[in-house]
C-alpha positions as a Markdown table, in Angstrom:
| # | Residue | x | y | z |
|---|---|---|---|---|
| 1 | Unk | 41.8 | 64.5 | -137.0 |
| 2 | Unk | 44.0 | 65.0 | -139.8 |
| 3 | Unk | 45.0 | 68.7 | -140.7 |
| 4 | Unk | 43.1 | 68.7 | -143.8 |
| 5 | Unk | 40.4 | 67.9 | -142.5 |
| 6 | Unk | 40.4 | 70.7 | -139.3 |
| 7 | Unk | 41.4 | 73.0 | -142.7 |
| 8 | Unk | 38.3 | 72.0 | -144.1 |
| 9 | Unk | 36.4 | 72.8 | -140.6 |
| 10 | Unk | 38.3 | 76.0 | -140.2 |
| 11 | Unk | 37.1 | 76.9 | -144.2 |
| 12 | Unk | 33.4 | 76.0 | -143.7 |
| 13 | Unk | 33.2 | 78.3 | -140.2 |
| 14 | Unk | 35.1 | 80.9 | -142.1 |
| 15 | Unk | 32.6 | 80.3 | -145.2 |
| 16 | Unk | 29.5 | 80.5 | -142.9 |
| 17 | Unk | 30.5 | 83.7 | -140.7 |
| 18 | Unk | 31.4 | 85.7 | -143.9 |
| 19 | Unk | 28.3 | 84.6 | -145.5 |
| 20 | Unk | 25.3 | 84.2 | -142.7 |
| 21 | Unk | 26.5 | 86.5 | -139.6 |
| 22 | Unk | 23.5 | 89.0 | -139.0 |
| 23 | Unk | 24.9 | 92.6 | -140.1 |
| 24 | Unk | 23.2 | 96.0 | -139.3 |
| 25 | Unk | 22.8 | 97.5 | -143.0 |
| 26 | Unk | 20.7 | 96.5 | -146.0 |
| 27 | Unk | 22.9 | 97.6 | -148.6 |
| 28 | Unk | 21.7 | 99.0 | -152.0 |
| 29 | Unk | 23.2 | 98.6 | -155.7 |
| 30 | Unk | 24.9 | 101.9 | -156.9 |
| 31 | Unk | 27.3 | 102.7 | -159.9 |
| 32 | Unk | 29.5 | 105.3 | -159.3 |
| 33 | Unk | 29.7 | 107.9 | -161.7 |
| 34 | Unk | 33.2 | 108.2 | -163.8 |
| 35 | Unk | 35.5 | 110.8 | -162.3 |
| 36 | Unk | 35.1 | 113.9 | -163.9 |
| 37 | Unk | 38.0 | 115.2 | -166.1 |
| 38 | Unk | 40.1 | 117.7 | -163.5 |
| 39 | Unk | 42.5 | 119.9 | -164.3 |
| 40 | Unk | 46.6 | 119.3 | -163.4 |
| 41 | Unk | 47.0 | 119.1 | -159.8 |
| 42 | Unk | 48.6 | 121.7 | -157.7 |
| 43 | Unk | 50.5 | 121.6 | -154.3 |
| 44 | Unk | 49.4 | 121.5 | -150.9 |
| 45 | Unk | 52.6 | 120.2 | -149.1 |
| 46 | Unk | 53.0 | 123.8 | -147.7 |
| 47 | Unk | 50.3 | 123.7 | -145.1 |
| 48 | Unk | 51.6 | 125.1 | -142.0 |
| 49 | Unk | 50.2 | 123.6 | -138.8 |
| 50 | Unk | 48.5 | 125.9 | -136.2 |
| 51 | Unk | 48.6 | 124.1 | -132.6 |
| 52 | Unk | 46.8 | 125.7 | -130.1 |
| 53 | Unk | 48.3 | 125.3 | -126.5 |
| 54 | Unk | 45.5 | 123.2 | -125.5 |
| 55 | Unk | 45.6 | 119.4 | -123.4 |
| 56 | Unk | 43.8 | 117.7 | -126.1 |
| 57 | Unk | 43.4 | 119.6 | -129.1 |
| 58 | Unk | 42.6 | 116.8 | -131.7 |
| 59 | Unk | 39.8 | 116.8 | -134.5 |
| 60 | Unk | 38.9 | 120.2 | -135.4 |
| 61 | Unk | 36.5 | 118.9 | -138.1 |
| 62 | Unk | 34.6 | 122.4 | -138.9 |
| 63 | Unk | 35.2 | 125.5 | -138.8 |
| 64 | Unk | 34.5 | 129.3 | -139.8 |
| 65 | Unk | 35.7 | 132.6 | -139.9 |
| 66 | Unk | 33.8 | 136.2 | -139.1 |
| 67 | Unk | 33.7 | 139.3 | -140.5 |
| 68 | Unk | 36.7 | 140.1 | -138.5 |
| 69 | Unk | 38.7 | 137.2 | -139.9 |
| 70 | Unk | 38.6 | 134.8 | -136.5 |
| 71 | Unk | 38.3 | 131.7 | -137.2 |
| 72 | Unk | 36.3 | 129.3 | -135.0 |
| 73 | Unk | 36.6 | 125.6 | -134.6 |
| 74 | Unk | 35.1 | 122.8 | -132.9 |
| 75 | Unk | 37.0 | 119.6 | -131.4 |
| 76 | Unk | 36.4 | 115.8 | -131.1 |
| 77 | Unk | 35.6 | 116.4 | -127.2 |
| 78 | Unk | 32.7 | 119.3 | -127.7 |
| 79 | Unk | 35.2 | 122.1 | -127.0 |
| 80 | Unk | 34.6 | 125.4 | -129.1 |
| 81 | Unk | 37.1 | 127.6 | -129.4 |
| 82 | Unk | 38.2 | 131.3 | -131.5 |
| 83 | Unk | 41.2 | 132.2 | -132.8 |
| 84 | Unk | 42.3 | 135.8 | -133.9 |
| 85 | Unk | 42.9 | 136.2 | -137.8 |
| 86 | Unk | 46.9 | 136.4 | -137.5 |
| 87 | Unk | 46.4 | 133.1 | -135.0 |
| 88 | Unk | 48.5 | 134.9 | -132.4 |
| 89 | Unk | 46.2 | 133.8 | -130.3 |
| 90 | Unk | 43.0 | 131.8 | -129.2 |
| 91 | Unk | 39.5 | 131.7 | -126.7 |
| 92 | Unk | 38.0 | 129.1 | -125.1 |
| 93 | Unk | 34.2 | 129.4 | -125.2 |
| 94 | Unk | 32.2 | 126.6 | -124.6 |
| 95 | Unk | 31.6 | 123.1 | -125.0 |
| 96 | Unk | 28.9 | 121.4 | -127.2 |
| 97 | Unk | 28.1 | 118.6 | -125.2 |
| 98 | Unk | 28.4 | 116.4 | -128.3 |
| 99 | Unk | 30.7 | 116.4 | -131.6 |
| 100 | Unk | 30.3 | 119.6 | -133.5 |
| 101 | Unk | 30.8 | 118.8 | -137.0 |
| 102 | Unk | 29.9 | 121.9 | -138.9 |
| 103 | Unk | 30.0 | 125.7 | -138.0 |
| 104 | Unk | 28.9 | 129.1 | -138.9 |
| 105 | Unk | 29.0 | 132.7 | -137.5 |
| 106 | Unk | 25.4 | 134.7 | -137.9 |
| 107 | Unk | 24.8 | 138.3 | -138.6 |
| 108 | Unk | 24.6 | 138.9 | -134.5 |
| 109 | Unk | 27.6 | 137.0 | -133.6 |
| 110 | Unk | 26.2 | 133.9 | -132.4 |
| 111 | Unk | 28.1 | 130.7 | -133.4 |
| 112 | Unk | 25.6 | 128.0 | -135.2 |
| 113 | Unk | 27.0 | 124.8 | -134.2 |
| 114 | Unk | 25.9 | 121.4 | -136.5 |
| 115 | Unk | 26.0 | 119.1 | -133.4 |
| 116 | Unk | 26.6 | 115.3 | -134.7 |
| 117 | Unk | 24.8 | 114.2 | -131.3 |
| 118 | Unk | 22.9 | 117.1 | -130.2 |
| 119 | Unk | 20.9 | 118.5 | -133.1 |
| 120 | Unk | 21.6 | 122.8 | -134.6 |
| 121 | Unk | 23.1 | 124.3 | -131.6 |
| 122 | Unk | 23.7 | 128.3 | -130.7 |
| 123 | Unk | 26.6 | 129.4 | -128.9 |
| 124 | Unk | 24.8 | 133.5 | -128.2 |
| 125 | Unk | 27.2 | 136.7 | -127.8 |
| 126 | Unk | 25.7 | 136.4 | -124.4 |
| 127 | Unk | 27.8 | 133.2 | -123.9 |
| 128 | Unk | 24.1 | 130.9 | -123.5 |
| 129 | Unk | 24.5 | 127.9 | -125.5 |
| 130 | Unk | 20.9 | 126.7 | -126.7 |
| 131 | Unk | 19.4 | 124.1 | -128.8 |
| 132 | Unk | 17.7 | 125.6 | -131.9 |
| 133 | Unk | 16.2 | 122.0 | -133.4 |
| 134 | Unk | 16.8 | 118.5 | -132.8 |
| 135 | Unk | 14.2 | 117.4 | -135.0 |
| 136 | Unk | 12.1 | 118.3 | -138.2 |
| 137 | Unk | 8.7 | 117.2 | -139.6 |
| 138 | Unk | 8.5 | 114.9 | -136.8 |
| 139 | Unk | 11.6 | 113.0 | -137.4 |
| 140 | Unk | 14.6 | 113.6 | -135.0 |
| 141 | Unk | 18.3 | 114.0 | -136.2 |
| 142 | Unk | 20.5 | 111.5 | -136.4 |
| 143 | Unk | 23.6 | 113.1 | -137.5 |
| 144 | Unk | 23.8 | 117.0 | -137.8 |
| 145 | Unk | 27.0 | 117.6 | -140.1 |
| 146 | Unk | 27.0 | 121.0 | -141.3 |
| 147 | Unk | 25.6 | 124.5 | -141.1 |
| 148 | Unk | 25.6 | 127.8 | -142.9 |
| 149 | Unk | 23.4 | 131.2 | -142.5 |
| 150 | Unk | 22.3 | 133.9 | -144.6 |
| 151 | Unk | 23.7 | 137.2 | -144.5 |
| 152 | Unk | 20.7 | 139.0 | -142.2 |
| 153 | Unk | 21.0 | 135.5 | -139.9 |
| 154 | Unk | 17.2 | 134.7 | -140.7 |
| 155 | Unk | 17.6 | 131.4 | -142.4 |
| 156 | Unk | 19.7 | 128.5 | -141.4 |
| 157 | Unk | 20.6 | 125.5 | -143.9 |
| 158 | Unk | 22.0 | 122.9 | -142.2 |
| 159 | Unk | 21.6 | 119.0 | -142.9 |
| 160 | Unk | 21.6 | 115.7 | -141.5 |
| 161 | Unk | 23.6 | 113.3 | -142.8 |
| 162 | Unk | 21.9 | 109.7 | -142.1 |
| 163 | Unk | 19.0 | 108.4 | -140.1 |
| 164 | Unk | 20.3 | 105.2 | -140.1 |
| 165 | Unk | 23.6 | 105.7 | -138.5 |
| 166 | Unk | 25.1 | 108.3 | -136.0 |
| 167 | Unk | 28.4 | 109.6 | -135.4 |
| 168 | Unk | 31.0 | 106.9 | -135.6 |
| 169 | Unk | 28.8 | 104.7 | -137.6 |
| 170 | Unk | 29.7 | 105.9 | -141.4 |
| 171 | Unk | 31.9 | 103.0 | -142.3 |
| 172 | Unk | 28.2 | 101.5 | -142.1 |
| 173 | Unk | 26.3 | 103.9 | -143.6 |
| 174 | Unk | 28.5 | 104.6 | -146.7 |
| 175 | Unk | 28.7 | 100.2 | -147.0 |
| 176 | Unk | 24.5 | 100.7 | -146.9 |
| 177 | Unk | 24.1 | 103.0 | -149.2 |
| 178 | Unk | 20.7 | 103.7 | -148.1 |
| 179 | Unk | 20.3 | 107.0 | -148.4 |
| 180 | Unk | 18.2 | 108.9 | -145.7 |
| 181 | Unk | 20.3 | 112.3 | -145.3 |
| 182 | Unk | 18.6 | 115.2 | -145.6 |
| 183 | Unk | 19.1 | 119.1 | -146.9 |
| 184 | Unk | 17.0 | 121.2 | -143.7 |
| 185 | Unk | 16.4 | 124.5 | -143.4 |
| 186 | Unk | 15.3 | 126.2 | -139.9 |
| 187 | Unk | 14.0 | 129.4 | -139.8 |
| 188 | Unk | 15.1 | 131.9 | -137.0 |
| 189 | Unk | 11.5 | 134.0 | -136.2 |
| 190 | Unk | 9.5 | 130.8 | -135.7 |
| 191 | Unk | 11.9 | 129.0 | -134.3 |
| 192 | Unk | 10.7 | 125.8 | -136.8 |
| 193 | Unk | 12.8 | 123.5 | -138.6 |
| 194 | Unk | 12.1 | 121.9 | -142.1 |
| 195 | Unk | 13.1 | 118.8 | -144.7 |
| 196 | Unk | 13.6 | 120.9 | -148.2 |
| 197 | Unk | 15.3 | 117.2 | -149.6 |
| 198 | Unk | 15.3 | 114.1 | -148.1 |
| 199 | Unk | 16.8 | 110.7 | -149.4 |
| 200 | Unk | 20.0 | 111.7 | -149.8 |
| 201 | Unk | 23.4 | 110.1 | -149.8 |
| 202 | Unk | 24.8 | 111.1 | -146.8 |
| 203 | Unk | 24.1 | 114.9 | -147.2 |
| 204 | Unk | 27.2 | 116.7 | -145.5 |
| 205 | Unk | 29.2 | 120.0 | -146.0 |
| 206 | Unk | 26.9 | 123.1 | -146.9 |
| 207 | Unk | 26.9 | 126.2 | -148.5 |
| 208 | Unk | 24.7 | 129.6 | -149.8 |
| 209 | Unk | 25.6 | 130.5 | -153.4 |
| 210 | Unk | 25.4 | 134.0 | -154.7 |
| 211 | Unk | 22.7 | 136.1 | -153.7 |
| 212 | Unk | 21.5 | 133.5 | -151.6 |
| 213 | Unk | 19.8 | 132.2 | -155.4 |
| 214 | Unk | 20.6 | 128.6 | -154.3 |
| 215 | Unk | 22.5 | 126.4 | -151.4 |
| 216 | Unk | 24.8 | 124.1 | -152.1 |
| 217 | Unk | 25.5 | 120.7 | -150.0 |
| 218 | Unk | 27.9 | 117.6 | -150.6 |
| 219 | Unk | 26.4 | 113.9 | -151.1 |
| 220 | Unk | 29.5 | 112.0 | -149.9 |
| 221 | Unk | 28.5 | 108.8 | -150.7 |
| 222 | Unk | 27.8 | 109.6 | -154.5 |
| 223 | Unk | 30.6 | 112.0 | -155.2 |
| 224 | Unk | 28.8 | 115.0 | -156.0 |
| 225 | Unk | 27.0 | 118.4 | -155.2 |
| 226 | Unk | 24.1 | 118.9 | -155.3 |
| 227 | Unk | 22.1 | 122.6 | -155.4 |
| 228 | Unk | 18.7 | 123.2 | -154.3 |
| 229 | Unk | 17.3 | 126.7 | -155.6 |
| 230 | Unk | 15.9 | 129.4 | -153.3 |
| 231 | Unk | 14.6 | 131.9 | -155.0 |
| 232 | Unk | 13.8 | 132.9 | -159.3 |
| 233 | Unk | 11.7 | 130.3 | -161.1 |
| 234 | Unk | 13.7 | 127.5 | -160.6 |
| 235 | Unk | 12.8 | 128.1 | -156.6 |
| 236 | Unk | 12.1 | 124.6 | -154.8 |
| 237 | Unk | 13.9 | 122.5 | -157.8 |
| 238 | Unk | 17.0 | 120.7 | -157.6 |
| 239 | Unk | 19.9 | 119.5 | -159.9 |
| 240 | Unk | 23.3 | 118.5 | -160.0 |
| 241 | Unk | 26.3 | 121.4 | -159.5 |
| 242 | Unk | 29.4 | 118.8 | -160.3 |
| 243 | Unk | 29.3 | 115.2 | -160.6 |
| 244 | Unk | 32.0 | 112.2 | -160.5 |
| 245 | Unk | 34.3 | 114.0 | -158.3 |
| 246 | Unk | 37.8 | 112.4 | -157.1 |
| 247 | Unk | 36.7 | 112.1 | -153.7 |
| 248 | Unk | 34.7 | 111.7 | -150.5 |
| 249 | Unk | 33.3 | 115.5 | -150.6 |
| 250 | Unk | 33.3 | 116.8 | -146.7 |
| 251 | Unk | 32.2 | 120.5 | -146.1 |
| 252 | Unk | 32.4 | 123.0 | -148.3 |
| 253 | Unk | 32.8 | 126.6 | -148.5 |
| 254 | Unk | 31.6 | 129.9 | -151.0 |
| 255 | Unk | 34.4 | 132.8 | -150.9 |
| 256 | Unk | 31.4 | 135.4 | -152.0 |
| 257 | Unk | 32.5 | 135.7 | -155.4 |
| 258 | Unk | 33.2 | 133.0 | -157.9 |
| 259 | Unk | 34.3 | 129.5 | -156.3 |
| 260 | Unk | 33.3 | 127.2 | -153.7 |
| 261 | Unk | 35.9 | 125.4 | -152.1 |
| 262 | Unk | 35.8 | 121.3 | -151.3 |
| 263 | Unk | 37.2 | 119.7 | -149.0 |
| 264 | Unk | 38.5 | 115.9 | -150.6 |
| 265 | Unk | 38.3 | 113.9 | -147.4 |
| 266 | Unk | 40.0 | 111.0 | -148.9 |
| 267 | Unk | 40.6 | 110.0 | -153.0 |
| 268 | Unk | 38.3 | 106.9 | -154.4 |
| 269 | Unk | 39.3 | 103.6 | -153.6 |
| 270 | Unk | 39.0 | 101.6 | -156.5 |
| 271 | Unk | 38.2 | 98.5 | -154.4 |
| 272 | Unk | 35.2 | 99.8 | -152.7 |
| 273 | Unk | 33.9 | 101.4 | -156.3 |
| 274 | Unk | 34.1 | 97.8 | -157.4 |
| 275 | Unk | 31.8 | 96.9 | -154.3 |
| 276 | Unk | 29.2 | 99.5 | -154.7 |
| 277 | Unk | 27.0 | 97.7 | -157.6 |
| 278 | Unk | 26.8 | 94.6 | -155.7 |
| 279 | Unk | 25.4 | 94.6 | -152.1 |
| 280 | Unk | 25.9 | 90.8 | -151.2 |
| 281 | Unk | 29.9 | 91.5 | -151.1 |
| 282 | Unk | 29.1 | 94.6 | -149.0 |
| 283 | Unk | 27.1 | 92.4 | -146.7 |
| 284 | Unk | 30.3 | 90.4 | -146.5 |
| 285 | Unk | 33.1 | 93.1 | -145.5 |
| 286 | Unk | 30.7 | 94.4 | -142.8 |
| 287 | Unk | 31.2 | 91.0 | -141.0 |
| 288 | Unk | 35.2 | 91.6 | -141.6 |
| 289 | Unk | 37.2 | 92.8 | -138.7 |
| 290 | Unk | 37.8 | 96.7 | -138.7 |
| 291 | Unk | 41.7 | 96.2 | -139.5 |
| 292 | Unk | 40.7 | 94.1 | -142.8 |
| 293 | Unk | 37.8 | 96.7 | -144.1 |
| 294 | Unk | 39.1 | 99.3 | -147.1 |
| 295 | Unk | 40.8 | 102.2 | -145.3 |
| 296 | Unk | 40.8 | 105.8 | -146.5 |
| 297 | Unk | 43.7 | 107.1 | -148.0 |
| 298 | Unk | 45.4 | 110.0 | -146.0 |
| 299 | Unk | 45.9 | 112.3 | -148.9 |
| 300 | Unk | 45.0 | 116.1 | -148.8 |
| 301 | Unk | 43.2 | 117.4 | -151.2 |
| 302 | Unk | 40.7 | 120.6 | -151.9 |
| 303 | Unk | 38.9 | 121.6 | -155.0 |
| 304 | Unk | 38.1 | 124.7 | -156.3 |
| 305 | Unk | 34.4 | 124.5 | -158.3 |
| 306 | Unk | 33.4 | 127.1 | -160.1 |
| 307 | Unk | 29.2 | 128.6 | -160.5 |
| 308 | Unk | 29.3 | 127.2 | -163.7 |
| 309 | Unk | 30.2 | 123.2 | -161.7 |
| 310 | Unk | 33.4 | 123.6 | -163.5 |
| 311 | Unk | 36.4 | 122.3 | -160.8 |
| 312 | Unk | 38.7 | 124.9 | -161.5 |
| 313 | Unk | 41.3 | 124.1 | -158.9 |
| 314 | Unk | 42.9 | 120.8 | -157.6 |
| 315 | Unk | 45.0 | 120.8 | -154.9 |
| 316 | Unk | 46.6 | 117.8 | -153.7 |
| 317 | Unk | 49.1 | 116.4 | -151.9 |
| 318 | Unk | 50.2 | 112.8 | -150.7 |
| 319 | Unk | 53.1 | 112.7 | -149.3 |
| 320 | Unk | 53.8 | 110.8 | -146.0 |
| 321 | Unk | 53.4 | 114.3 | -143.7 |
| 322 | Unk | 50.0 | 115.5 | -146.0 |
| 323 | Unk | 48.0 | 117.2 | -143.5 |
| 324 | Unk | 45.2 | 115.1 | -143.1 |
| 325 | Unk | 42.0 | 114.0 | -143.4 |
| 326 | Unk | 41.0 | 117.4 | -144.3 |
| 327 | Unk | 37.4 | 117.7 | -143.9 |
| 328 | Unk | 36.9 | 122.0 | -143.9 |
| 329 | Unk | 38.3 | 124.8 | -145.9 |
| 330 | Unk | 37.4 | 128.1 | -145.4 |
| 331 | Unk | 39.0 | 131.4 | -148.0 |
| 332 | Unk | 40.2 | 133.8 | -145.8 |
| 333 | Unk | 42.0 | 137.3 | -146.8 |
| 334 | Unk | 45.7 | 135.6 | -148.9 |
| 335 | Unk | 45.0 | 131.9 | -147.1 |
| 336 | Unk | 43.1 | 128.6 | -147.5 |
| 337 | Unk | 42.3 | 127.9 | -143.5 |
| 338 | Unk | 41.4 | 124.0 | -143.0 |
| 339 | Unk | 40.3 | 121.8 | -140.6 |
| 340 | Unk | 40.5 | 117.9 | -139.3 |
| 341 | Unk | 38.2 | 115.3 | -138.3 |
| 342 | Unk | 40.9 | 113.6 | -136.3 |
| 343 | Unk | 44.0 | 115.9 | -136.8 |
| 344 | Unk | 46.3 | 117.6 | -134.0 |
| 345 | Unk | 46.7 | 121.0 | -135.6 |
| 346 | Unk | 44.4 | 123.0 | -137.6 |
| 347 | Unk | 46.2 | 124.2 | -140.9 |
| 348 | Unk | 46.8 | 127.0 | -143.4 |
| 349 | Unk | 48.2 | 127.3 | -146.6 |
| 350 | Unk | 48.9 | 131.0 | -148.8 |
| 351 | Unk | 46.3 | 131.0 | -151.6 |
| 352 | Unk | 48.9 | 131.4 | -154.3 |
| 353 | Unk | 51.3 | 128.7 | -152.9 |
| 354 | Unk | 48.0 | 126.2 | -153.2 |
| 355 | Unk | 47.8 | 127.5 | -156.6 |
| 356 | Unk | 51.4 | 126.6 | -157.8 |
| 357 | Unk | 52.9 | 123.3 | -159.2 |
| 358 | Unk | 56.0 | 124.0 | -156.8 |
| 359 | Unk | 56.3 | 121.5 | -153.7 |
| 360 | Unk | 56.9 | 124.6 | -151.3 |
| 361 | Unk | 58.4 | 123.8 | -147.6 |
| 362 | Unk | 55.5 | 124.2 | -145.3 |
| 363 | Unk | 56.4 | 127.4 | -142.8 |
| 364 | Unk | 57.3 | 126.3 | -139.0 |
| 365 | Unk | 54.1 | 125.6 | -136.9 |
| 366 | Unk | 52.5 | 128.7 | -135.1 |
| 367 | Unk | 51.7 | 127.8 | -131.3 |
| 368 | Unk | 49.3 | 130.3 | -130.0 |
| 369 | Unk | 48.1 | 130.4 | -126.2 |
| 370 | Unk | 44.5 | 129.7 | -125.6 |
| 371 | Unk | 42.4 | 131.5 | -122.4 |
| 372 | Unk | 39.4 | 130.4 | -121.2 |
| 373 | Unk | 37.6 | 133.3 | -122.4 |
């Protein structure tokens, strides 16, 4: 056989498994939104690493600090651990079971835990860990992402990012489109969970606005936030806090006064915006090899919205040692704390170095001990 001719074999077997190989998603046609106009970006090169002493430590995806300034975090294996507010030094406490994506401390102590495998989790002061829901209006979780609480602890939002796809699977669920996450609230006396939105695109990082009027949560998928009101007449309605944002928006974060911080997981890729309106060539790079699909961008980046859905701040930085993917940011006392979905370190940064234009030297990495509580 001549070699044009095995060519032309090779083409047509190429042709046919790019075009006819079964795939697991039904995508749907989306335009993305324009990016919204931001304002000049500032620095986040200084983030200084905090590396636990801990066989292991990698992906501390969420986390969240207490009244006292600790700040909690959860790792890729299950394990959930404290640190003290200077970071001189850190607790063991538990382990999830599962992949705890999302965190938040109630008014008694107890750690709320969004479990990607294992539904909303409590870690108790009395060190019991207990499942609080793994299912609502009849339909079980398929990917608990994040969690906040009000200030008495009665109410927990939390949501659940796709029915379609678990943890692991988002490459698939973002090349779907299919939108089946949902905004959940589960209330503490009756122990009941319930959907407040459904058919959402993949409905991630969450967050209570002031007075606990309104909660806030991140569709990742369509670059946006979306807020859900609570109370006033608007109570039960939706709308739209900030559209056509840079980024993949992760979880998200309210510093009780006048901004909620983002967490940018990764910038737009103008290739896969290009994709989005048309689902046959979606079809076609889910039957690609992994290596050959669009890849993130490891870039770091946080921005600061204000009530008004106003971004206010944009911190960003891309250099070859960014601290990345950044998928948490919590305001606490001087310092932006954030967090990893598959990073070694945890990482903080001084507020008014985030603020500044100036490509500040990142401070030496703190090491503190860990116990097992």
């Amino acid at each position: 056989m001549s070699i044009f001719k095995v060519a032309l074999v090779v083409l047509v077997l190429l042709l046919g498994y790019l075009l006819l190989l079964p795939v697991s998603i039904a995508p749907v046609a989306w335009t993305p939104t324009p990016v919204a106009s931001l304002p000049p970006p500032t620095s986040l090169r200084a983030i200084q690493r905090i590396e636990p002493v801990l066989p292991d430590f990698v992906g501390p995806e969420g986390i969240a600090a207490d009244t006292e300034g600790r700040i909690y975090a959860g790792l890729g294996d299950g394990r959930l651990l404290r640190l003290s507010a200077d970071f001189g030094s850190c607790t063991l406490l538990d382990n999830s079971g599962g992949r705890p994506l999302g965190l938040a401390v109630s008014s008694d102590g107890a750690l709320l835990i969004a479990d990607a495998r294992s539904g909303l989790l409590s870690l108790g002061s009395d060190g019991q860990l207990r499942t609080l829901s793994d299912r609502a209006d009849g339909v079980a979780y398929g990917f608990t992402d994040d969690v906040t609480v009000t200030a008495d602890g009665s109410m927990v939002y939390f949501t659940d990012a796709s029915a379609r796809f678990g943890f692991g699977q988002h490459m698939e669920d973002l090349l779907e489109h299919g939108r089946t996450g949902r905004l959940l609230r589960y209330d503490v006396a009756t122990n009941k969970a319930e959907t407040l939105m459904q058919d959402r695109a993949f409905a991630n990082g969450v967050a209570l606005g002031p007075d606990e009027a309104y909660v806030v949560f991140a569709e990742t998928w369509e670059y946006k936030l979306t807020r859900y009101w609570l109370k006033g007449e608007k109570a039960g309605q939706s709308d739209t806090l900030v559209d056509g944002l840079p980024g993949f928006p992760d979880n998200l974060s309210f510093n009780g006064r006048d901004r909620f911080w983002v967490a940018i997981y990764s910038p737009r890729d103008p290739m896969l915006d290009r994709l989005l309106p048309h689902p046959a060539l979606r079809k076609i790079v889910a039957r690609l090899p992994e290596a050959l699909r669009p890849r993130p961008a490891r870039v770091a980046q946080i921005l600061g919205i204000d009530l008004d859905g106003r971004i206010v701040a944009n911190l960003r930085y891309d250099g070859d040692d960014a601290y990345g993917y950044i998928t948490s940011v919590e305001e606490q006392g001087d310092y932006l704390v954030v967090g990893s979905l598959d990073n070694t370190a945890l990482g903080r940064i001084k507020l008014q170095d985030a603020l500044s234009s100036a490509n500040a030297t990142p401070p030496p990495p703190l090491r503190p001990a860990c116990d097992a509580g």
